[in-house]
VOKE-764630 format. One record per atom (N, C-alpha, C): residue in three letters; x, y, z. Coordinates in steps of 0.02 Angstrom, whole numbers, plus 50000, padded with zeros to 5 digits. Atoms other than C-alpha are relative to their C-alpha. Layout:
residues N
ALAXYZ/...
This chain:
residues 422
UNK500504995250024/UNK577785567554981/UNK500345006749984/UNK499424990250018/UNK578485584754889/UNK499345003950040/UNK500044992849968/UNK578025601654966/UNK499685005149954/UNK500134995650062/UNK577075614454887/UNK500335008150023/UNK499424996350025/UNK578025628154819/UNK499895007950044/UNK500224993949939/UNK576695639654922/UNK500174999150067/UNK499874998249940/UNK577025648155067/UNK499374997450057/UNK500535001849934/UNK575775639955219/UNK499495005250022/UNK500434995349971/UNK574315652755236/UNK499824999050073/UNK500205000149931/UNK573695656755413/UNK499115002349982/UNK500754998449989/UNK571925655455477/UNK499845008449990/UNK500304993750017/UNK571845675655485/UNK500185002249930/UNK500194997550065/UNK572405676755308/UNK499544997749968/UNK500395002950054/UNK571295665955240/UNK499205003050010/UNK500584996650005/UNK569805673055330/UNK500015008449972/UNK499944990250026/UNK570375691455250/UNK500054995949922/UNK499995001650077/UNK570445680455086/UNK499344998549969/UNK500755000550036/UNK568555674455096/UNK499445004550047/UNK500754995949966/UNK567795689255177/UNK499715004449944/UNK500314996750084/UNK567325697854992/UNK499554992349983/UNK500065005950049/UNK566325684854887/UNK500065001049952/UNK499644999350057/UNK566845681054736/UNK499574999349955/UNK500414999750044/UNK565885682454572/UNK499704993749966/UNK499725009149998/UNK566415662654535/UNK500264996750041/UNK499905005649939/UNK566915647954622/UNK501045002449997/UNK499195000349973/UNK568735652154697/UNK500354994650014/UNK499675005349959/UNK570095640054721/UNK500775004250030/UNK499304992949983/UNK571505649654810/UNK500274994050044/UNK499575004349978/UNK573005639254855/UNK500265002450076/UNK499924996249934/UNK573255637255047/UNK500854996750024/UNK499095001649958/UNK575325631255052/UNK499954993150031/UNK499835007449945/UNK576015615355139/UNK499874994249965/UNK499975005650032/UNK575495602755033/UNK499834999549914/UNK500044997550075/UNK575305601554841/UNK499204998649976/UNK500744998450001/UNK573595606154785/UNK499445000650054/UNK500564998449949/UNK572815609754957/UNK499845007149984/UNK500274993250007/UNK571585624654923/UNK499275001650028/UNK500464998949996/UNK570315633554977/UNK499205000749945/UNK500304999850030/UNK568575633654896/UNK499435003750011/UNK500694997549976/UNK567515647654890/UNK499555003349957/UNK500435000650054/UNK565925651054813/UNK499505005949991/UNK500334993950010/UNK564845666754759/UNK499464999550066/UNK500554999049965/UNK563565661854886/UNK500305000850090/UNK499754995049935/UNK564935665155032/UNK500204991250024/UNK499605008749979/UNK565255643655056/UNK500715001750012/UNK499304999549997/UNK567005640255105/UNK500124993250021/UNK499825004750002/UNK567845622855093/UNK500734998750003/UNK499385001450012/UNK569355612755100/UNK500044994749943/UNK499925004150048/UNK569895602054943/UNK500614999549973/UNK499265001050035/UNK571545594254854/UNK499824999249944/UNK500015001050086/UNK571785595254669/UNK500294995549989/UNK499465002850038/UNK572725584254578/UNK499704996149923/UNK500125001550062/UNK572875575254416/UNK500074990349989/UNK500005007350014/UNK572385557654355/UNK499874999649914/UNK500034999850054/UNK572775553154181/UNK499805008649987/UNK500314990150049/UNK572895573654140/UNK499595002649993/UNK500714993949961/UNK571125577354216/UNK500054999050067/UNK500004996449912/UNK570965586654365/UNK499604998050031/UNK500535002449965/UNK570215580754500/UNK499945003550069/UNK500034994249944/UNK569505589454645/UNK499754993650062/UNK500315003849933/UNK569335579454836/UNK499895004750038/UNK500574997649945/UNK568145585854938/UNK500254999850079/UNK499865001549909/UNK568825587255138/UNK499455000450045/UNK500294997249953/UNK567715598055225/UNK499805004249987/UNK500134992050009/UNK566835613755243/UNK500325002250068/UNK499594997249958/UNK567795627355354/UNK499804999350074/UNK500404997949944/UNK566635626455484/UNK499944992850032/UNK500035006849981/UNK566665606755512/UNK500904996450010/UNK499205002949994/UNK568655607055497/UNK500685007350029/UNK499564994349997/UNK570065616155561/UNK500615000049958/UNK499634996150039/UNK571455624355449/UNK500464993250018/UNK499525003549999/UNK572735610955522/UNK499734990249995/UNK500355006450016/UNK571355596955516/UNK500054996449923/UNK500355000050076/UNK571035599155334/UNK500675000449982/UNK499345000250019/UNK573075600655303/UNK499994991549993/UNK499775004649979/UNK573445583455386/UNK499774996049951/UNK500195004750013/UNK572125576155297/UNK500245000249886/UNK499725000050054/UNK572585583355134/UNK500784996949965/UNK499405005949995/UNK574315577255166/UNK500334992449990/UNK499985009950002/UNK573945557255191/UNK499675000849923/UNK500235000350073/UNK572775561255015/UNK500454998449961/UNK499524999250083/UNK574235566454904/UNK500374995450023/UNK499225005049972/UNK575565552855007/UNK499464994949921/UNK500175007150033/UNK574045540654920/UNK499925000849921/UNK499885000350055/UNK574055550254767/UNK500704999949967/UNK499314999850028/UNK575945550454734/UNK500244992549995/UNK499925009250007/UNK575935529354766/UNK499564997449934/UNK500415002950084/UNK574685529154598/UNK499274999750027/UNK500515000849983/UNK573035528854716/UNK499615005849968/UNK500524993650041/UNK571515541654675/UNK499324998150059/UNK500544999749954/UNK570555545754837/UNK499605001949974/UNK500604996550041/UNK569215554654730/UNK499634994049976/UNK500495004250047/UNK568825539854624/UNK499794994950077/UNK500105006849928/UNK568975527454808/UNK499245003950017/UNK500704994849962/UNK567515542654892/UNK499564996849951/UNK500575000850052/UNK566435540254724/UNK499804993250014/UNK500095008450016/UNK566485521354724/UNK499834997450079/UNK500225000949921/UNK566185520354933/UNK499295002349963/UNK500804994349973/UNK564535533554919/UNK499574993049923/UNK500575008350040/UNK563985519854746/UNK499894995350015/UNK500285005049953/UNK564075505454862/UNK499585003250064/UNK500674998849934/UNK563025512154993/UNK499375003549954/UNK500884998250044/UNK561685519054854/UNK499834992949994/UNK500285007650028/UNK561665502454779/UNK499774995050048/UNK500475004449947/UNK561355494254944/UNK499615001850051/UNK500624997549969/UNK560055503755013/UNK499364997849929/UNK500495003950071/UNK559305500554818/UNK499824992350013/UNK500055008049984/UNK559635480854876/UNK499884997950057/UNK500385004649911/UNK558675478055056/UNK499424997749976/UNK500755008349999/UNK557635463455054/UNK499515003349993/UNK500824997249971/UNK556205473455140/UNK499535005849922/UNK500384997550060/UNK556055486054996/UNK500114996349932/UNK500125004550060/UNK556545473754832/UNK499204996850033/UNK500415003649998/UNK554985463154925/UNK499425003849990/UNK500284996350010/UNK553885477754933/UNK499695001949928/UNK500414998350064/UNK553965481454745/UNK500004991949963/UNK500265005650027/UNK553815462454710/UNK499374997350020/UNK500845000049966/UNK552205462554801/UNK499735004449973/UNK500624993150061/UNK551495479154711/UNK500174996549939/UNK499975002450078/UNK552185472354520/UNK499844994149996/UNK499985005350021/UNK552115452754546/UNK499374996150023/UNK500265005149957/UNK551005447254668/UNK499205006650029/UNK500454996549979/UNK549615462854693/UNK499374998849982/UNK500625003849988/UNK548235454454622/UNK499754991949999/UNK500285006649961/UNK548315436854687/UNK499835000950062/UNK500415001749964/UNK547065431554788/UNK500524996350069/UNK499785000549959/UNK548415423654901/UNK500675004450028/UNK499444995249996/UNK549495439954920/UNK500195000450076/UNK499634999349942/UNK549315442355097/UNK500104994050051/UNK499545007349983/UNK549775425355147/UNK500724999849981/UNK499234997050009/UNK551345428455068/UNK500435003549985/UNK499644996049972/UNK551805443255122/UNK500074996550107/UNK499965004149916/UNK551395433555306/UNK500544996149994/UNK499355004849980/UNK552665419355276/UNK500575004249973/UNK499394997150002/UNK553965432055206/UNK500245004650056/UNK499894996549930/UNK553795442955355/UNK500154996850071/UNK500005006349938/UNK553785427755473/UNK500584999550005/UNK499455005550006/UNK555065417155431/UNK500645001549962/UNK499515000050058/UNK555975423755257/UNK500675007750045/UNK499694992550009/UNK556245443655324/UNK500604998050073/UNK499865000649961/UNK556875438155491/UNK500724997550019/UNK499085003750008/UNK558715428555428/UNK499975006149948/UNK499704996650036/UNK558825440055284/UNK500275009049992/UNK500194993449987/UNK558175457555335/UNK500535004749995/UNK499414997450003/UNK559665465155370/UNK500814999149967/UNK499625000650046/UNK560715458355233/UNK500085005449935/UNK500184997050064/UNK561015467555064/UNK499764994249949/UNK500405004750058/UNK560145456454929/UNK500394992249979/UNK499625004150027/UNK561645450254846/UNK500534994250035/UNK499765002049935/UNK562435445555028/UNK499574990550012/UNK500605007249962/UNK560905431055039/UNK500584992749980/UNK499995008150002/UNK561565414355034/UNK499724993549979/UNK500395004850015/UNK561095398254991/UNK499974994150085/UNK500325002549923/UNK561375392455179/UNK499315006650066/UNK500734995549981/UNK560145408055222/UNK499354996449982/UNK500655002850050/UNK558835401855120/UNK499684989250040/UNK500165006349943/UNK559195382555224/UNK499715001350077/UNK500084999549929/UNK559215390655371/UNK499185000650038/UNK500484996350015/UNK557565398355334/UNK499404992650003/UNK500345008249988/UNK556815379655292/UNK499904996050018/UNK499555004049958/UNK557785369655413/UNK499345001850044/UNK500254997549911/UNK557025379455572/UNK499204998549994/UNK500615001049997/UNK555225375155522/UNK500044992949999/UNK500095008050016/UNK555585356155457/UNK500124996150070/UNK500095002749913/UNK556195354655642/UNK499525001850062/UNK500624995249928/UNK554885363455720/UNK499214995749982/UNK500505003550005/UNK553865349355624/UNK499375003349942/UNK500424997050045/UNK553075361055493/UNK500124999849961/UNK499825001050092/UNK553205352455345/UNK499745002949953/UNK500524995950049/UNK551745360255265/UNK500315007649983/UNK499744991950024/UNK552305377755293/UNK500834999749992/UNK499574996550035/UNK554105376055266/UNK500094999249928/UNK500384999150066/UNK553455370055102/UNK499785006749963/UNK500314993050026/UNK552595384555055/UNK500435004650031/UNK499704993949986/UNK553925396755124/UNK500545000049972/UNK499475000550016/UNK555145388455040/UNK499895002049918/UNK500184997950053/UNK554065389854877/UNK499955008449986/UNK499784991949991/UNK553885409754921/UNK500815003050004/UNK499384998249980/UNK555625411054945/UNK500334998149929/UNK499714999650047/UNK556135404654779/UNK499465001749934/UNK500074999450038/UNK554855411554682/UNK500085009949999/UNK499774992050004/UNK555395430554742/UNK500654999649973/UNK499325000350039/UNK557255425054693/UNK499864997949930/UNK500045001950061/UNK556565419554527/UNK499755008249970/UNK499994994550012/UNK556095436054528/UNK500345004649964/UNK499144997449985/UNK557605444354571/UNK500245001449946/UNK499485000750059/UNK558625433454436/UNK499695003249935/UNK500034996950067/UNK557495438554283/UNK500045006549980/UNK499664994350010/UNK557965456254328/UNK500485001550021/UNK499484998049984/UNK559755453054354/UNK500285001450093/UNK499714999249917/UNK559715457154550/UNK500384998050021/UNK499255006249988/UNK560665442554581/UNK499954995149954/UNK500035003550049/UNK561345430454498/UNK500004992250025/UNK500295008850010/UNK560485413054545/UNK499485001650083/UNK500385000049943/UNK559275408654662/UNK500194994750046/UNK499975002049930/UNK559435403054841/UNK499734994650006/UNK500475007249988/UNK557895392254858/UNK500024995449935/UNK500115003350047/UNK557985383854712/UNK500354994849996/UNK499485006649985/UNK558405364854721/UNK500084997650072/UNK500355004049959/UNK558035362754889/UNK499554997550020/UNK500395006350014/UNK557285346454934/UNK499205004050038/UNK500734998349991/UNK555285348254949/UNK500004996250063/UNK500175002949944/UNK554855344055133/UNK499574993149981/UNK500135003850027/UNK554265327055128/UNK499124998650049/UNK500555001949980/UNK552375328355175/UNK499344998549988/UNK500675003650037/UNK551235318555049/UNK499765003149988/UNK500294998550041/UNK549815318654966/UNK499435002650075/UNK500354999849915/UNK548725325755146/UNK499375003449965/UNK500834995050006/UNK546845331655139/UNK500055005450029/UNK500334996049958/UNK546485347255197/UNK499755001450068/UNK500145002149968/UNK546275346755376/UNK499795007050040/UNK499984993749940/UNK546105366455454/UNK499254999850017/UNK500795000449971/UNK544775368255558/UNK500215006850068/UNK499824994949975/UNK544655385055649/UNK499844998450079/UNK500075002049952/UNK544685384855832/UNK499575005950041/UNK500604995349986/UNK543255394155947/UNK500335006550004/UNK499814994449995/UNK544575405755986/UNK499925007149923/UNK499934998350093/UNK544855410755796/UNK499555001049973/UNK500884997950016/UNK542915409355756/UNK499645005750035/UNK500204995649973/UNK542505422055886/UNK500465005749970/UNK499504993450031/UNK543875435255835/UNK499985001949933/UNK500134999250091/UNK543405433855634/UNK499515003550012/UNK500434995350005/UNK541845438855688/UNK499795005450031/UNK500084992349978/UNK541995452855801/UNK500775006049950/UNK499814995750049/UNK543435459155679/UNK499775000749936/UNK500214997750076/UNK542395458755529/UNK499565005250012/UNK500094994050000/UNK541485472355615/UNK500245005849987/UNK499704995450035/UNK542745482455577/UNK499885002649904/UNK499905001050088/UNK542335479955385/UNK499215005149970/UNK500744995750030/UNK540825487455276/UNK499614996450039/UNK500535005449983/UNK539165480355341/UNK499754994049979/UNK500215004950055/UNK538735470855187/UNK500664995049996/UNK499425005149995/UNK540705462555209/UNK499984994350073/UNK499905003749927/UNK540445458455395/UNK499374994149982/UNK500595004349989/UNK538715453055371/UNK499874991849937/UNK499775005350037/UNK539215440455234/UNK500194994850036/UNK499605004349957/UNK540585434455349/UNK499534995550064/UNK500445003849951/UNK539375430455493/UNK499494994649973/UNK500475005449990/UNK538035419655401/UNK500514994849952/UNK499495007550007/UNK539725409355320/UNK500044995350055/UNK499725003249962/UNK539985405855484/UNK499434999450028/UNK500485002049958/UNK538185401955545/UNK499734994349965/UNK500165004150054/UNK537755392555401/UNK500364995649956/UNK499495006350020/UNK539215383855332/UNK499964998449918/UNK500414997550091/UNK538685388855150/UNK500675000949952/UNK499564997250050/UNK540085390255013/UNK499985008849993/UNK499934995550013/UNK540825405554973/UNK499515004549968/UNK500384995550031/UNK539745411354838/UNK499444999050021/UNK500835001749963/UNK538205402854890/UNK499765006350027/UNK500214994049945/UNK538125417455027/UNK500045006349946/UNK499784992150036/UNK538885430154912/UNK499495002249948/UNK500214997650053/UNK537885429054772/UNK499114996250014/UNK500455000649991/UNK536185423754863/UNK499515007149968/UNK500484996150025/UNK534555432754821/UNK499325000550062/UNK500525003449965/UNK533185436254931/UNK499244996149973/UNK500515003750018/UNK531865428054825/UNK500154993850013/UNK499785005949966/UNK532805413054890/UNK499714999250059/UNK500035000749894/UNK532205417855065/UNK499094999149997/UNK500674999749968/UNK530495413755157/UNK500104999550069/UNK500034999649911/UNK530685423955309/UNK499714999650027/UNK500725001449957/UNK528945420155383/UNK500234993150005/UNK500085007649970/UNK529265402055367/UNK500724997350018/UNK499275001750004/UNK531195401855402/UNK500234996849980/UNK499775004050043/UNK531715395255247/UNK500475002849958/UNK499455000050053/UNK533215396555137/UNK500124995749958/UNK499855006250075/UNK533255387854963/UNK500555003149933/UNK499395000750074/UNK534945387254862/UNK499764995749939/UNK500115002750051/UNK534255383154705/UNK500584995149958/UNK499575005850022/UNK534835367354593/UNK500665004849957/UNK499584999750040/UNK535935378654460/UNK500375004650033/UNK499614996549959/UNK536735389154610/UNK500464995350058/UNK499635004049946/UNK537195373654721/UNK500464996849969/UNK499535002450045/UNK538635364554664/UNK499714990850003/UNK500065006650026/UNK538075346654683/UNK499264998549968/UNK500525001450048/UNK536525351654560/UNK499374998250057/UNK500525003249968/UNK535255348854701/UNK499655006150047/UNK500464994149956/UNK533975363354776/UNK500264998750078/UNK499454999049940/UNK534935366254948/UNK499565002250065/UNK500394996749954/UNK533565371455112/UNK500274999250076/UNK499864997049947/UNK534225379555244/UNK499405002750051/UNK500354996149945/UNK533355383155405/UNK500275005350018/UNK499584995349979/UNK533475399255467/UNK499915001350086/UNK500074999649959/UNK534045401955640/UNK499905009850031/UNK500324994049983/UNK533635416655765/UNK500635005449975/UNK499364996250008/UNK535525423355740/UNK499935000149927/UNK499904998450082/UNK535315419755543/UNK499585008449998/UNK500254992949987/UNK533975431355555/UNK499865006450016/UNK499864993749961/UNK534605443555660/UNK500635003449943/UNK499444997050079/UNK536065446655516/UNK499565000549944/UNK500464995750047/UNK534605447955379/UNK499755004150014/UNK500674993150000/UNK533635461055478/UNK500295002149991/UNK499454994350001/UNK535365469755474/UNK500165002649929/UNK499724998850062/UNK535545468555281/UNK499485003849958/UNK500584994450017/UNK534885484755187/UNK499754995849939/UNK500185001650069/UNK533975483055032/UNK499805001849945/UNK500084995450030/UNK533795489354859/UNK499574999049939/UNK500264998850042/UNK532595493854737/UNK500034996649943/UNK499684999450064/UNK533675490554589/UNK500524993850006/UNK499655006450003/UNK534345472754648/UNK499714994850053/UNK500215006549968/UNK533815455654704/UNK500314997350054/UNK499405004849957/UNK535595451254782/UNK499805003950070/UNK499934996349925/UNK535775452154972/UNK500565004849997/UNK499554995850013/UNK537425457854920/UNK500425003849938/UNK500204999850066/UNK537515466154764/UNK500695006949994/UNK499464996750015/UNK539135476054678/UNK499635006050022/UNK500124995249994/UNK539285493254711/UNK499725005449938/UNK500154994750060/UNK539515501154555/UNK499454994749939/UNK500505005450049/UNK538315484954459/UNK499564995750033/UNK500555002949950/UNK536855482354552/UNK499684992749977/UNK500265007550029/UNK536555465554432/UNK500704993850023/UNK499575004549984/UNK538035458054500/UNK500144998750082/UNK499815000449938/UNK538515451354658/UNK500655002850032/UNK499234997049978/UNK539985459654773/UNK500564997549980/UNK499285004150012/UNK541855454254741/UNK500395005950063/UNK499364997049957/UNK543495458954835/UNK500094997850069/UNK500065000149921/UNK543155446654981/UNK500824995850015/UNK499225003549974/UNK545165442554995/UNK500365004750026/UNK499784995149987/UNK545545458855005/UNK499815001650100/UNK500495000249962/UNK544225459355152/UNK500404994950055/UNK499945004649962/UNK544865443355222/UNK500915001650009/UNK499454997549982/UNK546765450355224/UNK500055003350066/UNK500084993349948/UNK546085465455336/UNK499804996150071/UNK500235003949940/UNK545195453555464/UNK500364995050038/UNK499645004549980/UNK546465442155466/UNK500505001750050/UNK499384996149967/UNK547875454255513/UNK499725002050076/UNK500034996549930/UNK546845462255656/UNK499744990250039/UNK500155006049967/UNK546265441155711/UNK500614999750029/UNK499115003249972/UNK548115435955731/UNK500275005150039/UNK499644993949944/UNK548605452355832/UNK499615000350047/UNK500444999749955/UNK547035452155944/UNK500194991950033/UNK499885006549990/UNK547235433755971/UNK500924997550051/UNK499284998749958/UNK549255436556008/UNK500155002450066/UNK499744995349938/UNK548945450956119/UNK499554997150066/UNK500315006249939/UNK547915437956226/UNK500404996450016/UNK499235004850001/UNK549475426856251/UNK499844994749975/UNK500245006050050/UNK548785415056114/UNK500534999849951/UNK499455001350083/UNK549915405855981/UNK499595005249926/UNK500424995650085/UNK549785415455802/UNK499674993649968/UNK500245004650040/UNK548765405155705/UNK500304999349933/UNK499655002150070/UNK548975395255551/UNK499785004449947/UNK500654998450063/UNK548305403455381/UNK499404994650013/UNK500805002449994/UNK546455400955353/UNK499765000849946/UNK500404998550038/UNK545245399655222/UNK499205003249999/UNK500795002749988/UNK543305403555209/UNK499794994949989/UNK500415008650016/UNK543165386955127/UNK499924996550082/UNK499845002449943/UNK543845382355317/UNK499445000250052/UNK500315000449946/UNK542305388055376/UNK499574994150007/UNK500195005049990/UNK541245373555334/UNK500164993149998/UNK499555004749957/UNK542545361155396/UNK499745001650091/UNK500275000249953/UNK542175370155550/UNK499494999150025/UNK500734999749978/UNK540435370255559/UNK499874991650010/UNK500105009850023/UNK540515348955501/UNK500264999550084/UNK499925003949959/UNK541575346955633/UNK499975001750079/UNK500434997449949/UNK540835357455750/UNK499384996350048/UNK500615005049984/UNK539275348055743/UNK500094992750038/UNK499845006549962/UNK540105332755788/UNK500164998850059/UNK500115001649938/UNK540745337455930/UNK499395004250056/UNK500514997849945/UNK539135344555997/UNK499464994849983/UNK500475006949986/UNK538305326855972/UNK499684997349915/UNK500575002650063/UNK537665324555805/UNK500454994749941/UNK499565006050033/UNK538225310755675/UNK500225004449940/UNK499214996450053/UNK539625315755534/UNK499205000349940/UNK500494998950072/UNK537885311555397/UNK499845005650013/UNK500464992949968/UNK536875324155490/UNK500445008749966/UNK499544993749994/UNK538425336355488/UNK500115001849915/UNK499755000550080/UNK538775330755286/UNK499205005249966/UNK500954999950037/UNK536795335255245/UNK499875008850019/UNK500114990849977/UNK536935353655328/UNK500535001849979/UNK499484996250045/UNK538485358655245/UNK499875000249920/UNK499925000350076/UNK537815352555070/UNK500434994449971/UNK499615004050015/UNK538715336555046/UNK499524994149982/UNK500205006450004/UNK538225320254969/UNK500254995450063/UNK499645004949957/UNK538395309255116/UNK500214994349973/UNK499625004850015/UNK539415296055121/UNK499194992249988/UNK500605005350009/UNK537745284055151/UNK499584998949939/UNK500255001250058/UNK537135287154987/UNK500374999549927/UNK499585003650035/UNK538475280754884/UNK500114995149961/UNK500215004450042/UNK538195267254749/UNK499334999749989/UNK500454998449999/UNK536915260154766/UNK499195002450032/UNK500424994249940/UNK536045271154919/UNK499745004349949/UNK500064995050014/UNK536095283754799/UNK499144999949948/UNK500714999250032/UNK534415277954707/UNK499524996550029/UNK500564999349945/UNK533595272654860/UNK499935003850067/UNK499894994249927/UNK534105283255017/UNK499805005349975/UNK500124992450009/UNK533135301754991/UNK499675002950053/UNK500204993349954/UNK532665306455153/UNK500705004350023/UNK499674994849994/UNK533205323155181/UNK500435002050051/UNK499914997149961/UNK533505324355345/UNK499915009450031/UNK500214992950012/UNK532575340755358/UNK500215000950088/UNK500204998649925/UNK532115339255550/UNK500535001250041/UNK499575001449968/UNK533805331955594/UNK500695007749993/UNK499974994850025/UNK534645347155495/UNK499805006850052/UNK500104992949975/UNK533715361255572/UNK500114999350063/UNK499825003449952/UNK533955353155765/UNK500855002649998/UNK499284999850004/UNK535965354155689/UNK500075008450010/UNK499504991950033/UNK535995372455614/UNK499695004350097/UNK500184997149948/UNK535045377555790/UNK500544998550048/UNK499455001349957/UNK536485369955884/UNK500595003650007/UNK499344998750039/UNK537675376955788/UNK500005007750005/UNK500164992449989/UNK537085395955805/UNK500075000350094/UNK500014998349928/UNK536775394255988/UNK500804999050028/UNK499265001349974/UNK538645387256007/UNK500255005949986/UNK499624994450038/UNK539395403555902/UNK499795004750043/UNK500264996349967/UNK538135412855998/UNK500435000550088/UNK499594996849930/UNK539095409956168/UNK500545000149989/UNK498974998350027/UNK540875410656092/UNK499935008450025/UNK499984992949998/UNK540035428356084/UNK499995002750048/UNK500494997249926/UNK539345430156263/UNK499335001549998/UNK500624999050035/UNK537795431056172/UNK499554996450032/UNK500475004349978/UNK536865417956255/UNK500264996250057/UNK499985006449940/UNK536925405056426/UNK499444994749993/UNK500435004949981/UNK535535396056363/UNK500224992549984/UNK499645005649995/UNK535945377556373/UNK499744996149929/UNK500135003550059/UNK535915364956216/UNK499324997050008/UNK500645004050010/UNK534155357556263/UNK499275004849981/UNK500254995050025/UNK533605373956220/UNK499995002049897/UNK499904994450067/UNK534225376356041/UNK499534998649929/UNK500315002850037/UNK532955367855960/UNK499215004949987/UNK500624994249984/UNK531475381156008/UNK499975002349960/UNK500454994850035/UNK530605389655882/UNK499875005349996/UNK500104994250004/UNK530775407555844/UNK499345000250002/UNK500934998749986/UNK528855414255906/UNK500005005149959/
């Protein structure tokens, strides 16, 4: 390493060199090594920095400020600099190209790329916060602390593997489908270049029906967290789950449907889906959620848009995100397993098979959900038409009084639930 040609300043000259400030940025040469200088600046700053030259522009490295280094600190280090600039190196351009890998991979953490692929890709599907749930579960948990481009294609197994042995074919299915359709993401803006999930084998678990069926725990906690919600959201939620009614059915009921003197509910033929006028009994708990529901002037619906009083409400996924999140944390902080995802369709699975096991036959259970039973099938179907009205209202009374002590709501016993609101 050559020598610079200056004489070695001392700490008390240099502070008699930047006790004026200067009008412009100063570089005043401090001796001992070639281009170590001071740097000082109209606003009274004072630094250490080496000059030198790459390809015949000057380049300035940054050490220290005076106050974070001492006079023989800021030598030494200027020293090893120029050894690496006199071998052909260029600490200046190495600093720049360090501080652009650490921008670029704070730009590339999982957690925030997933963030704005959930606001741009995925913010208005109806199954958004389902998967943001299996990416937070399962996906964030191997990758999280990777940079983007770091992921793997044994990450992405690892990720699939640990469920297929844990026997969850279904969901590592669908986490494996979330997992390569955020890297499909990714690739069409370059992020990285190929995707992870893509090409591994589809868990192998048929063509399966539908089978969720919520459990009392899970039915009680939906509906004391949908209190948390508007009135008109909760009170939706509760007669899904007293009544076992399709989604819209409830949503987009009317009360000219209703005869609350004679506790009757009629889903008309071009509102039911299998084309057939629909009569619901109403129990004491149905009732007790209609006295709760206001009513308006300027609309028929029980639950009727906000800003279009001729339409019925929307936004119940949004709704069912919010209830869900506080179910599965209330439910946890009980020392209960997290549950699976859920649907509302799920609720009248539960209610069917609810009924069954509180004594009543699977027709009975088919005929209060709204189902063609199975008994009237060929040719049943153009002689079997009793209704089962009696057997029906006997069910939906069973079926309220059960929900009813999930709640603590009631001790009265099943030979009771048949009684007659007076």
């Amino acid at each position: 390493m050559g020598s610079s040609r200056l004489k070695p300043l001392t700490v008390k000259e240099i502070d008699k060199l930047a006790a004026t400030r200067p009008r412009t940025i100063r570089h005043i040469g401090l001796g001992g090594v070639p281009g170590f200088v001071l740097v000082h600046t109209p606003a009274g700053h004072t630094s250490y920095a080496l000059r030198y030259r790459v390809n015949q522009r000057l380049v300035k490295l940054t050490l220290g400020s005076t106050t974070a280094l001492t006079l023989a600190e800021a030598r030494s280090m200027a020293a090893e600099a120029r050894t690496k600039v006199e071998k052909g190196g260029n600490p200046h351009g190495e600093k720049l190209a360090a501080r652009a890998m650490v921008v670029k991979q704070e730009k590339l953490v999982p957690q925030k790329l997933w963030d704005k692929y959930m606001q741009l890709a995925a913010s208005q599907l109806r199954s958004r916060g389902e998967k943001d749930r299996l990416y937070r579960k399962h996906i964030e948990p191997i990758i999280g602390k990777l940079c983007i481009t770091e992921v793997k294609r044994a990450h992405a197994l690892e990720v699939v593997d640990a469920l297929v042995a844990a026997g969850l074919l279904r969901q590592a299915d669908k986490v494996r489908q979330e997992g390569a359709a955020f890297f499909n993401w990714l690739l069409e803006r370059e992020v990285v270049d190929r995707n992870v999930f893509a090409g591994i084998r589809k868990a192998q678990i048929g063509n399966t029906i539908r089978t969720r069926v919520l459990s009392d725990d899970e039915l009680r906690e939906i509906w004391v967290q949908s209190e948390q919600e508007a009135a008109c959201w909760s009170q939706w939620i509760k007669l899904l789950i007293l009544t076992g009614c399709r989604n819209n059915e409830v949503r987009s009921a009317s009360w000219s449907e209703f005869d609350l003197t004679g506790r009757l509910w009629t889903i008309p033929a071009e509102r039911a889906k299998n084309k057939t006028p629909q009569p619901i009994h109403l129990t004491d708990a149905m009732l007790d959620v209609l006295d709760e529901i206001a009513r308006f002037t300027d609309s028929d619906f029980l639950f009727p848009a906000v800003r279009n009083p001729r339409q019925a409400m929307s936004g119940d996924q949004k709704v069912k995100d919010r209830v869900d999140a506080r179910m599965r944390a209330a439910i946890v902080a009980a020392g209960g397993r997290e549950p699976e995802n859920w649907r509302f369709h799920d609720f009248r699975r539960t209610v069917a098979t609810g009924l069954q096991r509180l004594g009543f036959r699977p027709d009975i259970a088919d005929q209060v959900i709204g189902h063609v039973s199975s008994t009237r099938s060929g040719a049943a179907a153009h002689y079997l038409h009793y209704r089962y009205e009696e057997e029906k209202k006997q069910a939906l009374e069973a079926w309220s009084a059960h929900v009813m002590r999930l709640l603590g709501d009631t001790s009265d016993g099943l030979e009771n639930v048949v009684e007659m609101r007076r």
